[in-house]
Structures are given as structure tokens and as C-alpha cells.
C-alpha positions in Angstrom: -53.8 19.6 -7.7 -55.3 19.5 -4.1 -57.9 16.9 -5.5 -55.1 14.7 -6.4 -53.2 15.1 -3.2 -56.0 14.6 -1.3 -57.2 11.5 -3.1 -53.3 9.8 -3.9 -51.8 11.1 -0.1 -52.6 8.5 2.1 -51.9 5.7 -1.0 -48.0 7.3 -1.0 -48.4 7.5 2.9 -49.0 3.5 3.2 -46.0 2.9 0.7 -44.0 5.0 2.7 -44.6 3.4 6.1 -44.7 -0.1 5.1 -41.3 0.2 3.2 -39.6 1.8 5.6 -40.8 0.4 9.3 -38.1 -1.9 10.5 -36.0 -1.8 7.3 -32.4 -2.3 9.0 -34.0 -5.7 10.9 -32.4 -9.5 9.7 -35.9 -11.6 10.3 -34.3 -14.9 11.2 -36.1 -18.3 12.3 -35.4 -21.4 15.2 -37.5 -24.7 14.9 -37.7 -25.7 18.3 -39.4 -29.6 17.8 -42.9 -28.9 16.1 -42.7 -25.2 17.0 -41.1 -22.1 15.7 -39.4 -18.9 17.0 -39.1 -16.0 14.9 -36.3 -13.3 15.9 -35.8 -10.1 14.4 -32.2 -8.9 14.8 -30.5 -5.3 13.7 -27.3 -3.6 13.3 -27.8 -0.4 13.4 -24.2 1.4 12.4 -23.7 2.7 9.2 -21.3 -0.3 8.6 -23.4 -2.9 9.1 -20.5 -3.9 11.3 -21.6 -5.5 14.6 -21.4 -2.8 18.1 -19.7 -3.6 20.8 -23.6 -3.7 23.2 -26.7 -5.2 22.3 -30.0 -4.0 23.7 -32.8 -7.4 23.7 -36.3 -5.9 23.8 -39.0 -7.9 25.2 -42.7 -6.4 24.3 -45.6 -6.9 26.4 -48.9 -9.6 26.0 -50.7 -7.9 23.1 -52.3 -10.7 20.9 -50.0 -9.9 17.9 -46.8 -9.6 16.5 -44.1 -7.9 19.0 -43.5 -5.7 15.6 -47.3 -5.1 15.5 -49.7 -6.1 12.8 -49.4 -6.1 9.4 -52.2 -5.9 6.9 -52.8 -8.3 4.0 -51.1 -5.4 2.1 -47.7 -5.9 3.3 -48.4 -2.4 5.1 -48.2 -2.0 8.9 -51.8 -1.2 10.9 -50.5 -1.1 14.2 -47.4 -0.7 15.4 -45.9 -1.9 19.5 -43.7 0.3 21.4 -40.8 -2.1 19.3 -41.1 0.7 16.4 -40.5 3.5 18.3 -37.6 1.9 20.4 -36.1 1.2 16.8 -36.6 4.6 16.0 -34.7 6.5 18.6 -32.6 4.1 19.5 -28.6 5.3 19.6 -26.9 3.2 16.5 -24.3 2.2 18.9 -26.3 -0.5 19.9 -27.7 -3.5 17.9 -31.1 -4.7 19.3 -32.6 -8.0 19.1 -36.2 -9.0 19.6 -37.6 -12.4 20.0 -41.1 -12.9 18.6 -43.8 -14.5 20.7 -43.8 -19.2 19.7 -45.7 -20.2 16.6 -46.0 -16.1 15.2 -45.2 -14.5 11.8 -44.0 -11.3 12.2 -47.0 -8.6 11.6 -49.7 -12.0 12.8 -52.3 -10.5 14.4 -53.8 -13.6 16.3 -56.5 -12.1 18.6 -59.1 -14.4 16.9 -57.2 -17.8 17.2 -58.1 -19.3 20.3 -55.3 -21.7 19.7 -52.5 -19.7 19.3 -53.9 -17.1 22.4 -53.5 -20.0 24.8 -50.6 -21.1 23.6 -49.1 -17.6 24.3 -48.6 -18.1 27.8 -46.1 -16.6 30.1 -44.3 -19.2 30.1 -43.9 -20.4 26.8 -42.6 -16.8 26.6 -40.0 -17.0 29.4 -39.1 -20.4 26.7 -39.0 -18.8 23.6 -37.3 -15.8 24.9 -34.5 -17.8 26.3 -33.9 -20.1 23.4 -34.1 -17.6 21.0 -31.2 -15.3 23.0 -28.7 -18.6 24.0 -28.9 -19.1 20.3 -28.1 -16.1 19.1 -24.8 -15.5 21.9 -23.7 -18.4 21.0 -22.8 -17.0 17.1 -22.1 -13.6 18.3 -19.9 -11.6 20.8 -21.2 -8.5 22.8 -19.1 -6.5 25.4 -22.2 -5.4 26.8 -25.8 -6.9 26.7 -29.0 -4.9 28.0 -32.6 -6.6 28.5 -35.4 -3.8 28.0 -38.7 -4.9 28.3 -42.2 -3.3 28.0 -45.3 -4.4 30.0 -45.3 -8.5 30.2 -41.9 -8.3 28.5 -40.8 -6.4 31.5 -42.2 -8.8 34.0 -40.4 -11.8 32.2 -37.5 -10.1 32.4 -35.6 -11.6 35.6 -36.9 -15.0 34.5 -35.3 -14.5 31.6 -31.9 -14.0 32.7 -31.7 -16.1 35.6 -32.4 -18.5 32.6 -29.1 -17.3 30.7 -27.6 -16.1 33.2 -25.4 -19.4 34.4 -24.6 -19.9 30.0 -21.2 -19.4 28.8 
């Protein structure tokens, strides 16, 4: 028995994490002229019924995925502070997260020059603000909270003086 543990334990322990990280997030998509944005959007009562704040989380500069990275597998290798924000995160709140332009959530793109310089502060400033003017224009929050780790923290007041002045 405690070869077959040993041996089949971190086989169920990959199922289990992949099919379970970010489960209650909608993964939804903006084409923005030749581009993409990816957005990953969650409510998180019991009801699926929308709360009455939203909390937008903006992760920092790491060459991958604001989720993290996903292996060819489906399963997650690495995992941004997003997760754990998820994770303990009161479900009075629904959360939003826009991705970083032109990336698949899980992408790990720390070997494609390309897509490295095209991740530039300002291209996230962009994608952030198109992503959350989209998305209040279909839905309606009493209260709306911008949290924001690392870069995502510095882009923060760029951000919002960017939505700010939108109905």
C-alpha cells in the first residue's frame, strides 16, 4: 500500500490541483484590432448571483500568465499571487482580472522575445483599461476596488485616472 501511494500520490495531486485552481472564473475574450485581451471574471457567492462590490486585481510583470503557467498537461506549474487572492478572498466580492495583450491564460512567454517586448507598461495601462470599461459597461457594482501586486500596483493610478472620467 505505501508503494502505491508513494508511486500514484503526486499523479492524484496534479489532478487535484489542475481541476480545481480557478474553477469558479468565466475566461472571457476582447479583440482589440489585431490584438487580443483575455479577462478572467468570478462570482464568487453560492448563487452565482452577481455582489454588490467588485475587487479588479492587477498582477505584477512576470513573463507569464497573470494566473501563472500552465503545463502542456492542462495542470498548473506555477501559480501568481492571483491564486491565492482567489483563495481567501471574502465571497462577497466578485473579482476580475485582466490578462496581460496577446496572452492565453497559463502562457508562459519568457522565451518569446516578441511577446516580452510587447508586454510593456503601457500596453498594460491599455489592456487594463479596455478590458475594465468593457466589462462596467454590461455590469453594475455599488462598490469597485483596484488591488494590484508589484507592476500591477504601480499601474494602478494610471489605470483609473483612465476610467475614472467613464460613465
Amino acid at each position: 500500500m505505501k508503494i502505491f501511494l508513494i508511486k500514484y500520490l503526486p499523479l492524484f495531486f496534479l489532478l487535484f490541483l489542475s481541476s480545481c485552481l480557478y474553477d469558479n472564473f468565466t475566461v472571457s475574450t476582447l479583440k482589440v484590432d489585431d490584438n487580443f485581451i483575455n479577462y478572467y471574471y468570478a462570482r464568487r457567492n453560492k448563487d452565482k448571483l452577481p455582489n454588490k462590490s467588485l475587487i479588479i486585481y492587477l498582477d505584477g510583470s512576470a513573463y507569464c500568465s497573470t494566473l501563472g503557467i500552465m503545463s502542456s498537461y492542462n495542470s498548473w506549474e506555477a501559480l501568481t499571487l492571483a491564486n491565492q487572492f482567489n483563495e481567501e478572498l471574502s465571497d462577497k466580492y466578485d473579482m476580475l482580472i485582466p490578462e496581460k495583450m496577446n496572452i492565453n491564460m497559463g502562457e508562459d512567454f519568457a522565451g518569446d522575445s516578441l511577446k516580452s517586448h510587447a508586454n510593456t507598461l503601457t500596453n498594460r495601462i491599455y489592456a487594463s483599461v479596455i478590458v475594465i470599461d468593457s466589462f462596467l459597461n454590461k455590469a453594475s457594482y455599488e462598490n469597485i476596488y483596484l488591488v494590484g501586486y508589484s507592476e500591477g500596483g504601480l499601474i494602478i493610478p494610471r489605470v483609473y485616472n483612465n476610467i475614472k472620467t467613464k460613465e
